[in-house]
FIFIPA-27518 format. One line per field, with one value per residue: residue number from 1; x, y, z of N, C-alpha, C in turn. Coordinates in pm, whole numbers, plus 50000, padded with zeros to 5 digits. Layout:
BEGIN
n	(NUM, ...);
n.xx	(X, ...);
n.yy	(Y, ...);
n.zz	(Z, ...);
ca.xx	(X, ...);
ca.yy	(Y, ...);
ca.zz	(Z, ...);
c.xx	(X, ...);
c.yy	(Y, ...);
c.zz	(Z, ...);
This chain:
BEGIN
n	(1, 2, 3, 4, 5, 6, 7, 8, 9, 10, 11, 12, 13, 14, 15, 16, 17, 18, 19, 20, 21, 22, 23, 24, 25, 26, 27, 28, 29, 30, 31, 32, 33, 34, 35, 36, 37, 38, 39, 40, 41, 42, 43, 44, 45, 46, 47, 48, 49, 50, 51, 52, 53, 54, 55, 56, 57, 58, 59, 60, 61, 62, 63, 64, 65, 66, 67, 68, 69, 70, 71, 72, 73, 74, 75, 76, 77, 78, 79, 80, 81, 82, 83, 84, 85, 86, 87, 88, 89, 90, 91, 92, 93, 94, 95, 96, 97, 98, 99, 100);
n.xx	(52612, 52659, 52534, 52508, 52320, 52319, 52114, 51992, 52142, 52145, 51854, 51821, 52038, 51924, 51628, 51714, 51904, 51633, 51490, 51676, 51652, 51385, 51338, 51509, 51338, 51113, 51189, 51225, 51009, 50848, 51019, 50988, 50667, 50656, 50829, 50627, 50388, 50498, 50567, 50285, 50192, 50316, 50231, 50005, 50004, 50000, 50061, 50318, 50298, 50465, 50467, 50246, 50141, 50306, 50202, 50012, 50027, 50143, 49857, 49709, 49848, 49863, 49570, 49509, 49666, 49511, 49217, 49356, 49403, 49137, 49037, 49168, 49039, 48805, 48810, 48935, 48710, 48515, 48618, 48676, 48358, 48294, 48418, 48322, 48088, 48060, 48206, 48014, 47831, 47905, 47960, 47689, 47597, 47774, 47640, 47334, 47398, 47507, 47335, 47157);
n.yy	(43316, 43646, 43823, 44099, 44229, 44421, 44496, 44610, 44756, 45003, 45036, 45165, 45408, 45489, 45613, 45738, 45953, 46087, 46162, 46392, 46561, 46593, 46730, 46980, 47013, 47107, 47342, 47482, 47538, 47680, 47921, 48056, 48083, 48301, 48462, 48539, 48601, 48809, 49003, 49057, 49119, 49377, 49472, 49595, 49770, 49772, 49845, 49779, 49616, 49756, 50027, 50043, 50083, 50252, 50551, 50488, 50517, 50810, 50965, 50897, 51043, 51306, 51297, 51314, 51592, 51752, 51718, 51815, 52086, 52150, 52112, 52339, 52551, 52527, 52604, 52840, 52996, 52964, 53116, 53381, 53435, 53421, 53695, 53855, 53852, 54000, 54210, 54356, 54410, 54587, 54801, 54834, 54947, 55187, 55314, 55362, 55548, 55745, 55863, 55895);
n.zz	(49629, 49502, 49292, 49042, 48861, 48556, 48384, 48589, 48699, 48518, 48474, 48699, 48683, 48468, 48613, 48782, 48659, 48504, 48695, 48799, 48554, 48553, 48759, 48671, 48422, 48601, 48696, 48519, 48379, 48582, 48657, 48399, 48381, 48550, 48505, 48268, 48415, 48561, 48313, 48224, 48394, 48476, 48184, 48245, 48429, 48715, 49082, 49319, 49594, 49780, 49711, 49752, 49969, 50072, 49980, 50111, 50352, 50340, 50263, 50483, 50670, 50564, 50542, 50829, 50885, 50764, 50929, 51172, 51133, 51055, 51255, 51427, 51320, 51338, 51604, 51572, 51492, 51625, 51854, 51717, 51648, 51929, 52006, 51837, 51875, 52102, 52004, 51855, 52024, 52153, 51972, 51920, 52160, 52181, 51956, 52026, 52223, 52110, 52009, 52136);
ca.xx	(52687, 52556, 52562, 52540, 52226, 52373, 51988, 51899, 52184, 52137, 51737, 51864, 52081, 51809, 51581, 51813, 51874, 51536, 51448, 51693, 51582, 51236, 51332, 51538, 51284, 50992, 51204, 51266, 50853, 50854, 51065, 50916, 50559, 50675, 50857, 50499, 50278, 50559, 50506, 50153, 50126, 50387, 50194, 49840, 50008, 49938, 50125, 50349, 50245, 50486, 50463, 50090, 50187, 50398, 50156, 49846, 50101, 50146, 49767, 49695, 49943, 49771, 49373, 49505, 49682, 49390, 49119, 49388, 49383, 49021, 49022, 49214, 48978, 48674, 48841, 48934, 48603, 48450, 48680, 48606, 48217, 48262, 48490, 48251, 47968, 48119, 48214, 47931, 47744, 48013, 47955, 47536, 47564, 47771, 47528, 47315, 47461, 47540, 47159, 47045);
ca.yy	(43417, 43755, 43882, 44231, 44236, 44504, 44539, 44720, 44913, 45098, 45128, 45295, 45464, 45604, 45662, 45879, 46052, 46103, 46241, 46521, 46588, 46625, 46849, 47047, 47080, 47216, 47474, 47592, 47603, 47722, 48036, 48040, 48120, 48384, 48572, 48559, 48678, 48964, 49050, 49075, 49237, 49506, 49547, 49609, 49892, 49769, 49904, 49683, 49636, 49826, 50146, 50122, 50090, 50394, 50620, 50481, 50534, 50928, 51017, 50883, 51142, 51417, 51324, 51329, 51701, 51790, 51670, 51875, 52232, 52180, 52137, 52422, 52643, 52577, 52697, 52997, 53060, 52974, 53257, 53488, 53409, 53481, 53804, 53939, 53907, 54074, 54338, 54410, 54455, 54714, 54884, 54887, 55019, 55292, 55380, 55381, 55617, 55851, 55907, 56000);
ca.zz	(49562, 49484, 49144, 48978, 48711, 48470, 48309, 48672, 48718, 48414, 48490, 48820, 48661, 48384, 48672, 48853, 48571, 48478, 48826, 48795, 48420, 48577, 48871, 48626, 48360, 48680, 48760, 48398, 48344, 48673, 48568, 48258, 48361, 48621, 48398, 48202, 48506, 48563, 48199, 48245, 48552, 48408, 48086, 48297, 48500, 48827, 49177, 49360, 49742, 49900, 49689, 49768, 50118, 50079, 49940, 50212, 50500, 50314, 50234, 50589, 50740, 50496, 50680, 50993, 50856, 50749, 51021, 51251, 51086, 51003, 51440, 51475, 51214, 51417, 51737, 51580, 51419, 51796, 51950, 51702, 51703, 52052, 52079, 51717, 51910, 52219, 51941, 51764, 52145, 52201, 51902, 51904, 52249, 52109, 51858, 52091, 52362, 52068, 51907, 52285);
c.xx	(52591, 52621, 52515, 52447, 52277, 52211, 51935, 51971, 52184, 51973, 51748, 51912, 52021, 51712, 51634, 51825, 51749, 51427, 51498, 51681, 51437, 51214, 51379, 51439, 51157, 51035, 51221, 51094, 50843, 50906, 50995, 50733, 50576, 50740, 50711, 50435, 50382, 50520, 50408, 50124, 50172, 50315, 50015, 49844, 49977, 50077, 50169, 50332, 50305, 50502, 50299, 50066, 50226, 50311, 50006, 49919, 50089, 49994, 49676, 49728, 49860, 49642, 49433, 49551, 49574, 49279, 49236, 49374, 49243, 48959, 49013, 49135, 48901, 48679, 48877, 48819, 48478, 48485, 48636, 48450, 48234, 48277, 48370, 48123, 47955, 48109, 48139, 47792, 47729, 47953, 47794, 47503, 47607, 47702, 47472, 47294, 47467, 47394, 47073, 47094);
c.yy	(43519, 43793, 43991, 44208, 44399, 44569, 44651, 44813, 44994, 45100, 45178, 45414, 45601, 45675, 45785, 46005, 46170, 46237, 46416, 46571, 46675, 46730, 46953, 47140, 47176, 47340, 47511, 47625, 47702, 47890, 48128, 48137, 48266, 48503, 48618, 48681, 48778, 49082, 49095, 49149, 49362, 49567, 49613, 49727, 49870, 49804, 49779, 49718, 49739, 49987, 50138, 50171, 50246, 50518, 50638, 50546, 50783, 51001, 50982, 51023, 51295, 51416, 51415, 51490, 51773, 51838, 51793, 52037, 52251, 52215, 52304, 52559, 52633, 52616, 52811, 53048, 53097, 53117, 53373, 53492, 53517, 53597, 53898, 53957, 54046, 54253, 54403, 54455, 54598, 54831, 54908, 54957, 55172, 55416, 55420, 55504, 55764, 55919, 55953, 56120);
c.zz	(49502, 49341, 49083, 48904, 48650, 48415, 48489, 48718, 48637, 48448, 48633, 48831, 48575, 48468, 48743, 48788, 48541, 48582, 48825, 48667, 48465, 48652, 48799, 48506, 48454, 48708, 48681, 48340, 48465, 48703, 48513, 48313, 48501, 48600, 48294, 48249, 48555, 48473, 48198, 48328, 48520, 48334, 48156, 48399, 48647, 48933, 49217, 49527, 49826, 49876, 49711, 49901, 50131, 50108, 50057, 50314, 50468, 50289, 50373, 50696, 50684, 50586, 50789, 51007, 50895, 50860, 51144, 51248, 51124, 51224, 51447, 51409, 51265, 51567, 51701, 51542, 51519, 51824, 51837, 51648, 51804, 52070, 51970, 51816, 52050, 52158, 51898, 51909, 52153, 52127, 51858, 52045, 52217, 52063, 51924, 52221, 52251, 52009, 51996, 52310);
């Protein structure tokens, strides 16, 4: 015959307990110190990843602006190089032609 010990279903019962006591109190430190390191991170001013993201993806787009004009500024500065010197031929032959 099987018989019931009363002394272990109540330390099964405290254990059980105990367990979700334990799981309940990790997730309230757990919380707890994450609300902290929010705090902290807030009061220290720091960026959150994806506005830094934001801003790399936008000052990226600016270079590459940039680096493109700055292209397009030494091809015009080529052509007129080239056509100034063309001009300033023009205009010493001129001279030139007019002083004989």
């Amino acid at each position: 015959m099987q018989t019931r010990n009363p002394f272990l279903d109540e330390f099964s019962k405290l254990a059980t307990s105990a367990a979700g006591v334990a799981q309940g109190v990790g997730e309230e430190a757990r919380a707890f110190w994450r609300a902290q390191m929010e705090r902290i991170i807030a009061d220290m001013d720091l960026v959150r990843r994806d506005e830094f993201d934001a801003v790399k993806d936008l000052a990226a787009a600016a270079r590459a602006e940039a680096d493109a004009l700055k292209a397009r500024l030494d091809a015009l500065e080529a052509g007129g190089a080239k056509s100034g010197k063309v001009a300033s031929k023009a205009a010493t032959s001129k001279k030139s032609t007019k002083s004989s």
